[in-house]
N, C-alpha and C positions, 0 to 999 in steps of 0.2 A: 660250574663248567669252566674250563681254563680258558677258551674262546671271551666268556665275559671277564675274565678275571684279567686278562689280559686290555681287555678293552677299558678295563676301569682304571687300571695303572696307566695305562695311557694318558686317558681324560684327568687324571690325578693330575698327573706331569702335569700336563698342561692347564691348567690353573695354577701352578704354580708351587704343588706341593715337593716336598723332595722324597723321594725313594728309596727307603733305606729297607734292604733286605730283609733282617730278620725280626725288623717290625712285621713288615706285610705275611712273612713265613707264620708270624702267630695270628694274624688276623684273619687268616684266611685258612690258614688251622692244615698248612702244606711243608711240606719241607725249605728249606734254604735254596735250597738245588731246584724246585720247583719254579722258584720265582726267579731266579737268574736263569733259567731257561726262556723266561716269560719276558725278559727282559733282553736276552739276546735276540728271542723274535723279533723284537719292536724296532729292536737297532739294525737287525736284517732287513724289514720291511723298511724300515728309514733309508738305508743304501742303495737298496733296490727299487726304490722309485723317486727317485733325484725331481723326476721331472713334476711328483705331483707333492713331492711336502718341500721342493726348496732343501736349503738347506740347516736340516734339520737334526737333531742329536742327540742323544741321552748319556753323559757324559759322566763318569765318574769323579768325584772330588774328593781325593785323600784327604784332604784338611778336614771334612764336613760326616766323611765318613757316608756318601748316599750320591744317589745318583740326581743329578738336574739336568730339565728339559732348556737346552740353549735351540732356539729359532732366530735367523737371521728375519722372519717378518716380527720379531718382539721390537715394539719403538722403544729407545733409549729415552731412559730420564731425561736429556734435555731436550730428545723429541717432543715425547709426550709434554713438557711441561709449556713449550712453546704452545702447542697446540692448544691445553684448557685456559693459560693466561687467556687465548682469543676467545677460547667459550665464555671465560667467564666477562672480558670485557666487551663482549658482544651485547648482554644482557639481556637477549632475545628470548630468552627461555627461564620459565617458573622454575622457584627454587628445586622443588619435589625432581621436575625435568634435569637440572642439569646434574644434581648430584646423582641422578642414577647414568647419567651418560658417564661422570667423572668415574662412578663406583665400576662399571663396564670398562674403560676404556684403562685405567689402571690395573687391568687384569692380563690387557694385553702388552705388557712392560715385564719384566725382570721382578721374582719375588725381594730379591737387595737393595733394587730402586724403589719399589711402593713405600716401604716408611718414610722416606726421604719424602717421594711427593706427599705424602699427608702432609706433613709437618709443614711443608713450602704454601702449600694451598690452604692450610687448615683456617686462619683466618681470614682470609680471602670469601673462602665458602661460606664462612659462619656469616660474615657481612655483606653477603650478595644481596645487591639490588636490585632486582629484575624490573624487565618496563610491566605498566600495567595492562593486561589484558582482558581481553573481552571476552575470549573463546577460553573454554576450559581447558586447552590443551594445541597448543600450539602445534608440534609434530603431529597431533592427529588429524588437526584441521592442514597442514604444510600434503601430508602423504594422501589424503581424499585429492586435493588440487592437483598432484603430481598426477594420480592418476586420471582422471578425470583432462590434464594437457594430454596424454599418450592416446588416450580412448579417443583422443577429439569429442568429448560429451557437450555438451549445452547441458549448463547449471543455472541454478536461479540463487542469489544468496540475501541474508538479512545481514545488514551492514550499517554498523556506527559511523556515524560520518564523523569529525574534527567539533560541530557543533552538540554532539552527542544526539542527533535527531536519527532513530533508525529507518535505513530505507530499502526497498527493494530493488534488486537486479537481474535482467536476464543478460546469460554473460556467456562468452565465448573465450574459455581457458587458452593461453598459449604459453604463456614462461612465468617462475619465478624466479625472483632476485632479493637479495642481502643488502640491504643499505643503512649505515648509519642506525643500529639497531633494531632494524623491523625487517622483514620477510615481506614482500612484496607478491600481489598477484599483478599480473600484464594479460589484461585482457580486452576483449572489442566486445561492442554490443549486437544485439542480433540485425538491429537495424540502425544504427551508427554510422558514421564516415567508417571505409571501410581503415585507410591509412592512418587510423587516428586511434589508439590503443587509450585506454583505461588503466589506472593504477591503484591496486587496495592492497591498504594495511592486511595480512592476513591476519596478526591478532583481533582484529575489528571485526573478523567474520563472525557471527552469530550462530549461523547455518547454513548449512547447502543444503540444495535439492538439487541429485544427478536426473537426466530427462533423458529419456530413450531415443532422443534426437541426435545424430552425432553431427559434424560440420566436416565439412572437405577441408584439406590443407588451401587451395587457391580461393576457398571464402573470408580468408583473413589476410592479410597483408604478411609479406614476406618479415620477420621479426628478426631480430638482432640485437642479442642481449648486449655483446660486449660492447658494441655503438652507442648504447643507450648509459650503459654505466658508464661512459670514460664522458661524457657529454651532458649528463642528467645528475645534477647535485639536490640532495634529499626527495629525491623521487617528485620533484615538482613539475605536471603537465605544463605543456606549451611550447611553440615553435623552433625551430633552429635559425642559429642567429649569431652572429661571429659578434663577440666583443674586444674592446679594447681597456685596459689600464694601468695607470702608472701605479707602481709598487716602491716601496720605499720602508717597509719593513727589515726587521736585523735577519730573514733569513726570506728569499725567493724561494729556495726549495721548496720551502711549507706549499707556499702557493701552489707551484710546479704540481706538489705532490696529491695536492686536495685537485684541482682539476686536471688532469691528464692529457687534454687538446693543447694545454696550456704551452704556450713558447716565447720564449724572451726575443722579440724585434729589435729590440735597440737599448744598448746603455747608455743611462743619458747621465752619468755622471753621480759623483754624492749620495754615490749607494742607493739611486733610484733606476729602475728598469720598467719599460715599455714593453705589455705582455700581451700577447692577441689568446685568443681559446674560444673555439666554438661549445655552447650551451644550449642545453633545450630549456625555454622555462622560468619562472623566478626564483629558483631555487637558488644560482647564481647572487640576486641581489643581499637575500639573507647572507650570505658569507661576508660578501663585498662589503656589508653593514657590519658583519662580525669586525671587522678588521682596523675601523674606527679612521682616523687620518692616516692610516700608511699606503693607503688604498684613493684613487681619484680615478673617475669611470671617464674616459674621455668618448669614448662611440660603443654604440651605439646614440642616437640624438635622446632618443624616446625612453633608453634603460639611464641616461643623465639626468633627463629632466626628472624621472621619476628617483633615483637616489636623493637628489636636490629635493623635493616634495619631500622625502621619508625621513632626510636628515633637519630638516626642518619643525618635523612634527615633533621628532624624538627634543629637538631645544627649548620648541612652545613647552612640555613638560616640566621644564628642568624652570622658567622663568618664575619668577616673584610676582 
């Protein structure tokens, strides 16, 4: 039927094949004249609805001798290639997982640019290290939790904890988040502080159980992702709390850039600056330890004396 025949040449195009007439005239066992009929359709319907393909095109190339689908939604080579560098240095997701998202997402690119990114990614992909997981499948355990926030469901889930001991939870889904390699669930318990949210790895999920129970929005505290990420380093619970320290590292930015409350109060000279930044949490201290002597915590009293205690432990190690 020229209806399907037409629909196939379409769907062709668009994976990226090129259309050349009187190949498709023998394949399809039609005249020449048939499929440039079939092809002025396409390009008719292309014109005539601006509003629902964009701008979109079946373009002849004398050089190539056939015709190619040009889409202004097609990502350019150095779109796309920005974008899988983050998938891949994400490394939130099993090998299996991200090469089928790369082999997907390379389809929505220019058939002249894919050998290019192969080539650029090729070992990249071959040496991916993803983090280890618990759940067989990351996206499928990510898209239960999504739904399951929208439904407002009460779930119950089985959960590795950091000591590897598994445990049970009844939980009241409201957002996830991306941090520093892991997918995050943010959720309250059914009888918890209500203002006091939970945080699990989602690869650690083991399993859910959805409960025919749903939760009102006003039974959970009003939530605020981007509050949480510009204040919250490595998803680590605990209070809000303004700090203070002096920096004296070869670039502030960095700092600036890893906390985002983060603002320089005072230069104090000799390339060292005075940085206040509010934090939830100890996630904070770990950096602040990453950072070795270019870093001195001046206030909080209690986040001092405990840096002082930590860097202390880390020297008893180091002693004869």
């Amino acid at each position: 039927m020229k209806q399907d025949r037409v629909l196939e040449i379409f769907f062709r195009s668009l994976h990226g094949e090129n259309i050349k007439v009187r190949d498709l005239a023998n394949e399809y066992a039609v005249s020449t004249k048939s499929i440039s009929r079939d092809i002025n359709d396409l390009k008719a319907f292309m014109a005539d609805h601006r509003e629902l393909v964009g701008n979109t095109e079946l373009e002849y190339s004398h050089k190539d001798k056939c015709y190619k689908l040009h889409m202004d939604s097609f990502l350019t080579n150095k779109e796309l290639f920005a974008l899988l560098e983050v998938l891949i240095g994400a490394r939130a997701f099993s090998q299996a997982e991200l090469w089928a998202l790369v082999d997907k997402l390379k389809r929505l690119t220019t058939p002249e640019d894919r050998p290019k990114l192969t080539e650029l990614l090729r070992k990249e992909l071959f040496n991916y290290p993803p983090v280890k997981h618990d759940c067989e499948s990351v996206q499928d355990v990510l898209w239960q939790l999504i739904n399951c926030i929208i439904g407002r469901k009460e779930i119950s889930v089985e959960y590795y904890r950091m000591d590897r001991k598994c445990t049970a939870h009844r939980l009241r889904p409201v957002s996830i988040m991306f941090t520093d390699y892991y997918f995050y669930l943010i959720a309250y318990t059914e009888d918890g502080e209500q203002g006091h949210p939970y945080y699990f790895r989602v690869d650690r999920v083991k399993h859910i159980t959805e409960h025919r129970k749903s939760f009102a929005a006003d039974e959970v505290a009003d939530f605020n992702e981007g509050e949480l990420r510009k204040r919250s380093l490595f998803m680590w619970p605990g209070p809000l709390r303004t700090i203070r320290f002096e920096f004296s590292g070869p670039s502030y930015q960095a700092a600036l850039d890893k906390i985002p409350t983060a603002r320089i109060i005072e230069r104090m000279g000799n390339g060292k600056y005075l940085i206040e930044a509010e934090t939830y949490g100890d996630g904070i201290k770990m950096w602040l330890l990453s950072q070795g002597a270019w870093v001195k915590v001046v206030q909080p009293a209690e986040l001092v004396e405990a840096m002082r205690a930590e860097i202390e432990k880390m020297s008893n190690l180091y002693k004869k």
